[in-house]
N, C-alpha and C positions, 0 to 999 in steps of 0.2 A: 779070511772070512768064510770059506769055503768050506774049512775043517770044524764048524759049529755046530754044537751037536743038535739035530733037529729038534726036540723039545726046546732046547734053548731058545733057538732061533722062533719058533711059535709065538713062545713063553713073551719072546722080545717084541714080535710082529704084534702081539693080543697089544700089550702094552704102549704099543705105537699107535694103534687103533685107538683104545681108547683116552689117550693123549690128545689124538686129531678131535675126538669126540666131542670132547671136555671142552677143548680150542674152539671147537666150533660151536658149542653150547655159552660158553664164556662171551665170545663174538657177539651172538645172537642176543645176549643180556645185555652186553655193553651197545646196542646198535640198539634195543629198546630203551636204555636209561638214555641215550644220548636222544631220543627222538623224543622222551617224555621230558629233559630238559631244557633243549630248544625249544618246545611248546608250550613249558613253564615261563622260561623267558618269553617268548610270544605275546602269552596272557598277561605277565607284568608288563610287556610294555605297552600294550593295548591299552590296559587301566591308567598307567603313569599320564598315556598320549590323551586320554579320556580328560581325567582326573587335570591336566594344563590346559586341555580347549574348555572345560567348566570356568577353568582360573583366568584364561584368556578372554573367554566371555565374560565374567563378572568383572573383569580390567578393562573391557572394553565396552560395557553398560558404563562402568563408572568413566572412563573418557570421553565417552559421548554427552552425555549427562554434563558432565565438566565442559566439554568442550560448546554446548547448549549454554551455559550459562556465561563462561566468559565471551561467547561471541555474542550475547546480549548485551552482555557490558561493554566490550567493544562496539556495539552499534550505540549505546546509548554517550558513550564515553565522544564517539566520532561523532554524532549530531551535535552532542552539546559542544564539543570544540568552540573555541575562538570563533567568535565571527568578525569578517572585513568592513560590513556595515552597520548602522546602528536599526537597522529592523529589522536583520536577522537576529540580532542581540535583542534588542523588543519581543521579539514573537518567541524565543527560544527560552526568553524569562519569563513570558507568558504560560507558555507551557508547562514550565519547570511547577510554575505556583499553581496551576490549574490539578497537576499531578499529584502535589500536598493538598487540594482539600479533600474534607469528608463528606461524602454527600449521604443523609439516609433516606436511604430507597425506600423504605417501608410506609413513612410517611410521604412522600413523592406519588409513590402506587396508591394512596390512601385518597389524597386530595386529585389525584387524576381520575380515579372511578367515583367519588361524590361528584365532581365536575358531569362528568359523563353521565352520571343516574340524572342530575338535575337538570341534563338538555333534554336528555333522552324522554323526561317523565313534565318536562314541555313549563316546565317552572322559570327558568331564566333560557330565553330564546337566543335576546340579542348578544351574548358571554359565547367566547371560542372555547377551545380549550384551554386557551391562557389564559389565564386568569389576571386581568389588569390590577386588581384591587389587592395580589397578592400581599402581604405584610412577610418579610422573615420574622419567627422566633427570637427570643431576646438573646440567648446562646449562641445563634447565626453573627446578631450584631454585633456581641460582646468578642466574637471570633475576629471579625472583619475590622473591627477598632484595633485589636491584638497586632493585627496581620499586618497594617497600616503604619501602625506605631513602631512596630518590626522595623520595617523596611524605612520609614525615616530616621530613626536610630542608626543603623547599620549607614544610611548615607552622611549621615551628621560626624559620624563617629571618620567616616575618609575624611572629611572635611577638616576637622581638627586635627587628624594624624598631619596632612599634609600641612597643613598651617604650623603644627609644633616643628616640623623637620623643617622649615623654610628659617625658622627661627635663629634656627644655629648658622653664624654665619663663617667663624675662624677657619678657613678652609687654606690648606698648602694647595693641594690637587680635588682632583676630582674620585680618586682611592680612599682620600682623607677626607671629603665629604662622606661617602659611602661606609665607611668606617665611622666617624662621628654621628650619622644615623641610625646605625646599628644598634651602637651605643646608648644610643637616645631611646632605642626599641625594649634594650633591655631592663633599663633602669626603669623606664616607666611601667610593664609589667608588673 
């Protein structure tokens, strides 16, 4: 190596120089792509982590929301439960029915401020707010006739169920009763 003729060796030095140059300019570009990629990735993953706590709150408005209304149903499902005695079963029918009517308010708010103007303006003194002499509307009574006739229907209607299933007597067992009832369910359908 010794015996290289010095241009050579320059010639070869310049070339090794600008080799490391290059190398090191190459470096330098692959150490800024590599740092504009990880920051690329950064920002996608920032939007993606965004973009699933949007998705994870609108799943978890609609959970709540759901979970709001089946634990409505759940309490309304748990009250009405079975009851042990018959006036919890009273009061809890009471309810149910008090829950289906229609009350209108409009008329209610109507007849409670004529009431009020007519104490107030000294016309009927000895009259509360109640009104003792109230009359319902014919559509009130034609309701409550309805509501009435319901509900003894629906008890008339156990009554003959049980009475038809008492009817059938040919029984092996007590499977074969429950079986011949069935039967007796369907056909009469």
């Amino acid at each position: 190596m010794t015996d290289i003729n010095p241009s050579i060796k320059s010639d070869i030095l310049s070339r090794l120089e600008s080799l490391k140059a290059k190398r090191k300019e190459a470096q330098k570009l692959n150490r800024q792509e590599l740092f504009q990629y990880t920051k690329n990735q950064r920002i996608a993953s920032i939007k993606s982590k965004k973009e699933k706590e949007k998705e994870s709150n609108h799943y978890n408005e609609y959970e709540d929301d759901n979970k709001e209304s089946h634990s409505k149903k759940w309490h309304i499902q748990k009250k009405s439960d079975g009851s042990a005695n018959f006036n919890d079963l009273a009061e809890s029918t009471y309810y149910k029915r008090i829950d289906k009517l229609k009350v209108d308010k409009e008329s209610y708010k109507n007849q409670k401020e004529l009431l009020l103007n007519q104490q107030d303006s000294g016309k009927d003194k000895s009259s509360s707010i109640v009104d003792v002499s109230n009359h319902p509307d014919a559509e009130t009574k034609v309701e409550v006739v309805r509501f009435l006739s319901d509900i003894n229907d629906k008890r008339m209607k156990r009554r003959r169920n049980a009475k038809d299933e008492e009817v059938v007597d040919n029984f092996i067992n007590e499977k074969n009763k429950q079986f011949n009832m069935k039967l007796n369910r369907q056909i009469n359908k």
